[in-house]
N, C-alpha and C positions, 0 to 999 in steps of 0.2 A: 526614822524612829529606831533607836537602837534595840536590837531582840530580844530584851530581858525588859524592857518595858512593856513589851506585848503581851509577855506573861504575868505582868501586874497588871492591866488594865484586866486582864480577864479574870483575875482576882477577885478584884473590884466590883467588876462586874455579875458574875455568876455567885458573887456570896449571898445578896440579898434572896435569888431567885430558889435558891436550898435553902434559906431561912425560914425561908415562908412556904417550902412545900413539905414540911411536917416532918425532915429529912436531920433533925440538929440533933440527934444520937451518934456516938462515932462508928467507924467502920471501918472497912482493912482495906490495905492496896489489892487485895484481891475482889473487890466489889466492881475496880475500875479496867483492871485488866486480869482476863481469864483466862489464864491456862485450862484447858480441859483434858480430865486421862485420855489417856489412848486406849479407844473399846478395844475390844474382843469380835472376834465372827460374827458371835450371838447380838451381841447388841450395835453394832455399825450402823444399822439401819436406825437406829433410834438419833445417830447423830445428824448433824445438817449437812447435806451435800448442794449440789448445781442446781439440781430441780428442786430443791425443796423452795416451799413459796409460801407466804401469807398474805396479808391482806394488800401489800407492794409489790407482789409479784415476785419470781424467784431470786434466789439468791444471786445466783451466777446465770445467767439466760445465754442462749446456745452463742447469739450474735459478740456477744462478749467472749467465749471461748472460742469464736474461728477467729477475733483479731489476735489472739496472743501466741506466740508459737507456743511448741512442744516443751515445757519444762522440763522433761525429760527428755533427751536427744538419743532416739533410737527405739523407742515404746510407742505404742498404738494411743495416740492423742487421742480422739472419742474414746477410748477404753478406758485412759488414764483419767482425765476430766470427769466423763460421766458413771464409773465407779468409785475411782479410786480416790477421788481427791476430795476431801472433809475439810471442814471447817474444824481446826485444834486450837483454834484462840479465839479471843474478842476483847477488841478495847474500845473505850467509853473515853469520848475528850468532848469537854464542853467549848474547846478553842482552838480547834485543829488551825494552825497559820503557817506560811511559807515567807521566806522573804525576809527585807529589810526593811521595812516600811512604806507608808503607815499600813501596818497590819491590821486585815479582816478577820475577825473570827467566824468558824464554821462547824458550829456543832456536828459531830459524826460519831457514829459506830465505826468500827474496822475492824475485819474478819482476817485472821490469817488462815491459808489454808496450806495442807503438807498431799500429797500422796500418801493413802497407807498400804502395806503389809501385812496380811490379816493371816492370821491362824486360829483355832477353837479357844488356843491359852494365853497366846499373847500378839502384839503387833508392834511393827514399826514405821517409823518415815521414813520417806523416801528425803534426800538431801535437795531438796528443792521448793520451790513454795509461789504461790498467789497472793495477793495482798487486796482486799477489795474495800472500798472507801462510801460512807452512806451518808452524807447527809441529810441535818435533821435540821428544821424552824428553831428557834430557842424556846419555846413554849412545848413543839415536840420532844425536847432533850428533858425539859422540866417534868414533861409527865413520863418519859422513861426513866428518869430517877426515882419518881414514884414508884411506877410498875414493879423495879426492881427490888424495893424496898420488901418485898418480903421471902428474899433469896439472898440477904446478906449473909457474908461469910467471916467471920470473927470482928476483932478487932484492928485500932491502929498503932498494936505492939507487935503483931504480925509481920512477917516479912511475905516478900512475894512468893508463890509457889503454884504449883495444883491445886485447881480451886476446891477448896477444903469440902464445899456444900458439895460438890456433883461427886466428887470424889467417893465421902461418906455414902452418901445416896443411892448413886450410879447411873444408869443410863436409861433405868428400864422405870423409874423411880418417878413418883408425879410432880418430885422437886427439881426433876429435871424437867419434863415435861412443860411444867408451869414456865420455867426460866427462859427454855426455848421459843415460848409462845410470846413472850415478852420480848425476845428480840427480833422476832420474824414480823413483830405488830409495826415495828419502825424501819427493820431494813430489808431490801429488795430490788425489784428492778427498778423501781420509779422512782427511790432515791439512791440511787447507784451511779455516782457519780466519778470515779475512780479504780482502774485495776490497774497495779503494777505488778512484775514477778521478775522470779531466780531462777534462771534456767542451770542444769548441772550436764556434763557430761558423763559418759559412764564410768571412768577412772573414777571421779569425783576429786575431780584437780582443775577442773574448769568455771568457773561459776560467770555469767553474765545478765547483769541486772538492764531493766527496762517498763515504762511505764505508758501509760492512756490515760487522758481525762475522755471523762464520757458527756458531748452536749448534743442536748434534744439527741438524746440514743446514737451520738456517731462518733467514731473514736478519736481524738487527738495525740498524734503522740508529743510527750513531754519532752523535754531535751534535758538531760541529769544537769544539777547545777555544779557549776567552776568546773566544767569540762565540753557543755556545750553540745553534745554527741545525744544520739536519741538510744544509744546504750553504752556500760558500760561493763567492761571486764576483769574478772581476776585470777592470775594461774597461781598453781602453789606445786611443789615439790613435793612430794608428800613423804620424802624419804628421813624429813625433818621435819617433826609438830613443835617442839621447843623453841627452836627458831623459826628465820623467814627466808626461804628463800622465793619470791616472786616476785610477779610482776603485774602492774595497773594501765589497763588500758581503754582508753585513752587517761593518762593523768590529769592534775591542773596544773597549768602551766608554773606557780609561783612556787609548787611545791616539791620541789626537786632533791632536797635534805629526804626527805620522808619518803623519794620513789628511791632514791638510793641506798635508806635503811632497808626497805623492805625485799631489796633484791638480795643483799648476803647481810640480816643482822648480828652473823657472827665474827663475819671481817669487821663490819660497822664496829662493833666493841671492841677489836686490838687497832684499828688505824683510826680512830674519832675519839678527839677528848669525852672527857664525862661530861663536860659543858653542852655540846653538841646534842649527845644522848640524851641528856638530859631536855634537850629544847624539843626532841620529839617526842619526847613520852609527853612532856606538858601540854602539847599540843591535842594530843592524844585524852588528855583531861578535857581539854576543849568538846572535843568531838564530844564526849558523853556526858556533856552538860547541858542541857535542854533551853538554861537561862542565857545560852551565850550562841547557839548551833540551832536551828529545825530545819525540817526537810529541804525549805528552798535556799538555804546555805552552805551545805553541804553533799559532797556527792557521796554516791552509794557504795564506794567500796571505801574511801574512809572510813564512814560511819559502822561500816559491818566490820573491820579491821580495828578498830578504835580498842575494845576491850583487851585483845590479845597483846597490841602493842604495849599498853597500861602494863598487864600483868609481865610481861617479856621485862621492860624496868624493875618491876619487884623483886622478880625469879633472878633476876643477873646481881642486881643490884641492892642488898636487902638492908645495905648502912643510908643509902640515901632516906633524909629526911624528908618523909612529904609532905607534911604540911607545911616548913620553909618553902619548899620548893616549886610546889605545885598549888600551894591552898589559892593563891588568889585565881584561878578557873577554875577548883575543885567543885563538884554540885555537894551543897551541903543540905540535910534535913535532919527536924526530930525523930523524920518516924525511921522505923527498921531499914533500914537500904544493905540489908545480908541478902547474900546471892549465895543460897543454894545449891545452885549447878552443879552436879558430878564430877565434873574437868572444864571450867571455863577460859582455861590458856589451852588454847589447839588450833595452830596455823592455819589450820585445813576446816572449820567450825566457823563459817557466817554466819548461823541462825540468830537471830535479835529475839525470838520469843517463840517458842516451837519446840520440836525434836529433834536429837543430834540421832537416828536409832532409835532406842527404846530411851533414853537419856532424855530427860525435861531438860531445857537450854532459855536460861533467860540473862541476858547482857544488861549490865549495869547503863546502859544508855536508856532502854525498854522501864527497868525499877526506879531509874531516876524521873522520866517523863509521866511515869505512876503517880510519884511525891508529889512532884511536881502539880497535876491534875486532883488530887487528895488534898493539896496544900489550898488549890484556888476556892473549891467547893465550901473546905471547911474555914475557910480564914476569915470568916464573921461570927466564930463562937468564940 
């Protein structure tokens, strides 16, 4: 079954289940996935860390943080995990799928989490992250749409951003409170079925990704797709963010154009027709189209690399037509798909939905699979 059918069936599917849960008012791509501010000293505690727990149990439980190494390489892991590392996002998918077919759907929550930097006035992330995976019943996802219903945040003329409600509100706020209680009511240990993470080196020119499925509580590790390897790598130069100069390790083997743009993409432009260039940016479309790529078709340092390559085509190249060129795997929707982000072309910048610093960081891959998930919910009205 081809990957873009997957995401119709669940269309199809979860339209009727929002019909009929009192849910047919619109709502924003921020209902589905949550950027949250970055506290302050004072309120940190009000946000969700590893021991926080509800009625599943904690978020992140200790046996889950000794499988994972040190996301940060060279810092006190218990220090790091059990202070410092918060939950800064949350996404809502009624049809989380992998794969080519025939694809399952799996209702989940999924938390990202960052390291922070905390001072009285402000804070930041650390360049590194956890990723943790919840699966929900469909009947459990149906009354989390409920629950949530009275913590919506604008409409669906909105673009993705900080979620507008906690923001207004804050941390110390009972509209946060309430929000929180509603996510902690569905995820936890007992439906905690997935951690992956981003480990960084201190330069922060190293980045290597790696994952767990979690059954009956024991850890598997995953093997990244079209490379095969149970991690994988990425260097960067950092003496250059406009361009690329690194390197992907372990690559996929078919992809050899695109390991050799990314080691010098400013030789790539004087010795490589526009033809060429041109066939890796589109590719590059590929990658952050949700209807054509998910997680188990792609590996993980394409998919984090996907945006800047995009943007690298536009910044060089600003005569090229894109919609000739690129529309047929461009992801297309009605609603807003404006990316905010401060600097979202930076060589050295994987984060898909997070913090780059004190910088909100969301990747047109992350606002498309939003649409995307806003599209299937609402597409029976």
């Amino acid at each position: 079954m081809p990957v873009h059918r997957g995401a119709r069936l669940k269309s199809i599917f979860f339209a009727w289940i929002v019909l009929f849960s009192g849910l047919a008012r619109a709502q924003s791509l921020n209902d589905y996935s949550l950027l949250l501010p970055l506290p302050d000293a004072e309120s940190v505690h009000e946000t969700m860390g590893a021991s926080t727990s509800g009625p599943r149990g904690a978020l992140l439980p200790k046996n889950i943080i000794d499988d994972m190494p040190n996301i940060v390489v060279g810092e006190d892991k218990d220090q790091l995990f059990n202070e410092r590392l918060r939950v800064i996002a949350v996404r809502l998918d009624p049809c989380f799928f992998e794969g080519s077919g025939p694809l399952k759907c799996r209702p989940q929550i999924r938390m990202v989490w960052q390291p922070l930097l905390l001072d009285r006035r402000s804070s930041m992330a650390q360049d590194a992250a956890v990723h943790t995976f919840y699966d929900l019943s469909e009947s459990d996802f149906a009354a989390l749409l409920r629950d949530m219903k009275p913590y919506r945040a604008g409409d669906r003329s909105q673009a993705l951003g900080i979620h507008p409600g906690v923001a207004m509100k804050g941390y110390a706020s009972a509209y946060w409170r309430g929000l929180r209680s509603v996510l902690l009511k569905y995820a936890g240990e007992r439906s905690l079925t997935r951690g992956t993470f981003m480990t960084v080196n201190p330069m922060g020119t190293v980045w290597v990704f790696g994952a767990f499925d979690y059954v009956n509580g024991r850890p598997e590790r995953i093997l990244v797709p079209r490379v095969n390897f149970a991690v994988q790598g990425f260097f960067v130069d950092t003496s250059v963010l406009r361009d690329f100069k690194a390197r992907m390790n372990p690559f996929p083997p078919n992809e050899v154009a695109l390991l050799n743009f990314l080691s010098d993409s400013n030789a790539s432009k004087s010795q490589l027709r526009e033809e060429d260039l041109q066939a890796v940016v589109k590719e590059a479309y590929e990658f952050e189209n949700p209807a054509r790529h998910n997680p188990g078709t792609l590996d993980c340092v394409s998919c984090h690399v996907a945006q800047s390559i995009r943007l690298w085509g536009q910044f060089h190249f600003p005569a090229w037509k894109t919609e000739a060129l690129f529309g047929d795997v461009q992801f297309k929707s009605g609603l807003n798909l404006r990316n905010s982000s401060p600097d979202p072309f930076r060589a050295d910048s994987l984060r898909a939905f997070g913090y780059f610093g004190a910088n909100p960081v969301i990747s047109d891959r992350t606002i498309n699979e939003t649409a995307a998930v806003f599209e299937s919910l609402h597409s029976g009205r």
